[in-house]
N, C-alpha and C positions, 0 to 999 in steps of 0.2 A: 569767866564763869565756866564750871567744870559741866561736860557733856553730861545730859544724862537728868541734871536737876532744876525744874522748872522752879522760876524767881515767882515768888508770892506779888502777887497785885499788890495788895493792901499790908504794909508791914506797920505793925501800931509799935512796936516794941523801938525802930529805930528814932532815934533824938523826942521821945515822948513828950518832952515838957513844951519842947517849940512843937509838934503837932498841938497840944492841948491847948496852949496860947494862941495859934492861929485858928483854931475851932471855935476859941469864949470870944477872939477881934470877929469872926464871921457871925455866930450865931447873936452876936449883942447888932450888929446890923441888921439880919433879917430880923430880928425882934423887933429894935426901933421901929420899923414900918411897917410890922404888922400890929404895934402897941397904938402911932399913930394913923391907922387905917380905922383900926376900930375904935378910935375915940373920935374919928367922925362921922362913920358909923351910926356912933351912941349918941351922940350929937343931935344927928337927923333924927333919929327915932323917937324922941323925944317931944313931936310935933303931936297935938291934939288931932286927930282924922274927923271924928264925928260923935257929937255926944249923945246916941242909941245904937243899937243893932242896925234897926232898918237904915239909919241915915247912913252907916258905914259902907252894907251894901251898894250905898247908891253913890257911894263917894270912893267906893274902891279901887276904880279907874284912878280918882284923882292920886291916890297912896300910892299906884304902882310911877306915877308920873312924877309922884316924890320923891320915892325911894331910890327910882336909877339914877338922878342926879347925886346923890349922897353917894351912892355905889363907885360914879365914874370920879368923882371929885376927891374920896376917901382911896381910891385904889392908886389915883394920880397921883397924891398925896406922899404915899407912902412908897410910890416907885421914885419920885424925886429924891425922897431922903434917904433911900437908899445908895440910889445915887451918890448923892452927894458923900455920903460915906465912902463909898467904894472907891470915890477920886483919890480918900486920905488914906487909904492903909495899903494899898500897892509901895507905899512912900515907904514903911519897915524895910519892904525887902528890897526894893529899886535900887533906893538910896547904898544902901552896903555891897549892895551886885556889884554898881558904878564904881564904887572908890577900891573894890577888890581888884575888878576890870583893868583900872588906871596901874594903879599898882604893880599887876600881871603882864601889863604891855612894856612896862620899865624894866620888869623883871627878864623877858623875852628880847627884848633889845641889848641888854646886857648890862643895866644899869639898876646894879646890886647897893647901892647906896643908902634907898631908903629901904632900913630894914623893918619899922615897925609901923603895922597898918592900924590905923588909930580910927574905932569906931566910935557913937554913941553912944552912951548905956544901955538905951532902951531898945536897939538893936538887936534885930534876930539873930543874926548871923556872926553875933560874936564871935561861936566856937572856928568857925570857915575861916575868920581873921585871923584867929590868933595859930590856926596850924601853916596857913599862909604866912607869917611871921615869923614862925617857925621854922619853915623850910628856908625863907630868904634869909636868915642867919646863919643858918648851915651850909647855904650854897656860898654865905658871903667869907665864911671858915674855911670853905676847903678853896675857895679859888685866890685866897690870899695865902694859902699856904701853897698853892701851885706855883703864883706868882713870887713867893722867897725859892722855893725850890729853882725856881727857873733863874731866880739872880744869881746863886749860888753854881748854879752851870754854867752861866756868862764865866761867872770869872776865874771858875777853873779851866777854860775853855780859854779864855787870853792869858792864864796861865801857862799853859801845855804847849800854847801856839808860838811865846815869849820861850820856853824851856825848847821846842823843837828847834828855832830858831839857833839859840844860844847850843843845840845840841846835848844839853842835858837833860841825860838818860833818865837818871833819878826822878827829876821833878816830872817827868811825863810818866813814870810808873805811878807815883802817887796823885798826880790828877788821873788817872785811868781809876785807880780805886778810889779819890772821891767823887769822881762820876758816874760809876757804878750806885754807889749809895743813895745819891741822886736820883739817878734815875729807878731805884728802885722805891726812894719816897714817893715820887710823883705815881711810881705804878699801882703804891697801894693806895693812895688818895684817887686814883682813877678808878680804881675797883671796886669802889664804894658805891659808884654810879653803876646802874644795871640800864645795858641800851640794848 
């Protein structure tokens, strides 16, 4: 990050559509339980208190001793299924984290083999796999072209060492220039890498 420019908090503009998707998975959650909070709520309220003025006054104790059970039962209600939501949708991005994870630790180990990280459709993090994907086919590109490059030296190399042997000039001038070539393949396939 270049000195000088403060990184925004809140950027709405970056990957908008998986913000907007994980906004409608949250806000359909705190909905459900506050849709079923207040339909027990509506439920309680529903109770006949007293049929005059006067009797209500004299029954209004009883109403408040009605209504904060509705209150604790409707609140409990809807913190459960909240809950219980909240258990399933960590699972979108958990799930793709993990199999990226695995994937990255093969990758780090050296074991460029599985090139293609294969999510579920409904998965957030598609775009993350597939440049993941992306990169291990390119690493798995250049490191098999390193590894021809480098068979290609072997055997100019027991070439030269066969021609030294046997004393001939020649063939050791011409493995010196395709070893040069060589080795200038391999430099531009290493320059590709910035460390």
């Amino acid at each position: 990050m270049k000195k000088g420019k403060k990184r925004k908090r809140i950027n709405l503009s970056i990957k908008r559509g998986m913000q907007i998707r994980l906004f409608f998975k949250i806000s359909v959650i705190i909905m459900t339980a506050v849709i079923i909070s207040g339909a027990i709520f509506w439920l309680g309220s529903h109770q006949e208190v007293a049929s005059t003025y006067r009797q209500f006054h004299v029954q209004l104790d009883n109403f408040k001793t009605l209504i904060f059970p509705m209150v604790i039962i409707g609140t409990m209600a809807g913190l459960v299924v909240a809950l219980a939501l909240t258990l399933f949708f960590p699972q979108y991005l958990a799930g793709p984290l993990y199999r990226i994870e695995k994937v990255l630790d093969m990758v780090a180990d050296g074991d460029l083999s599985e090139c293609q990280l294969n999510l579920r459709s409904g998965d957030e993090l598609k775009d993350l796999a597939g440049q993941v994907t992306k990169m291990m086919k390119k690493m798995r590109e250049r490191v098999l072209l390193l590894k021809e490059n480098n068979k290609q030296m072997e055997a100019i190399y027991n070439r030269m060492v066969k021609a030294v042997q046997d004393s001939n000039m020649e063939v050791i001038s011409g493995g010196m220039s395709d070893l040069e070539k060589e080795i200038t393949k391999i430099k531009e396939t290493l320059d590709e890498f910035k460390v």
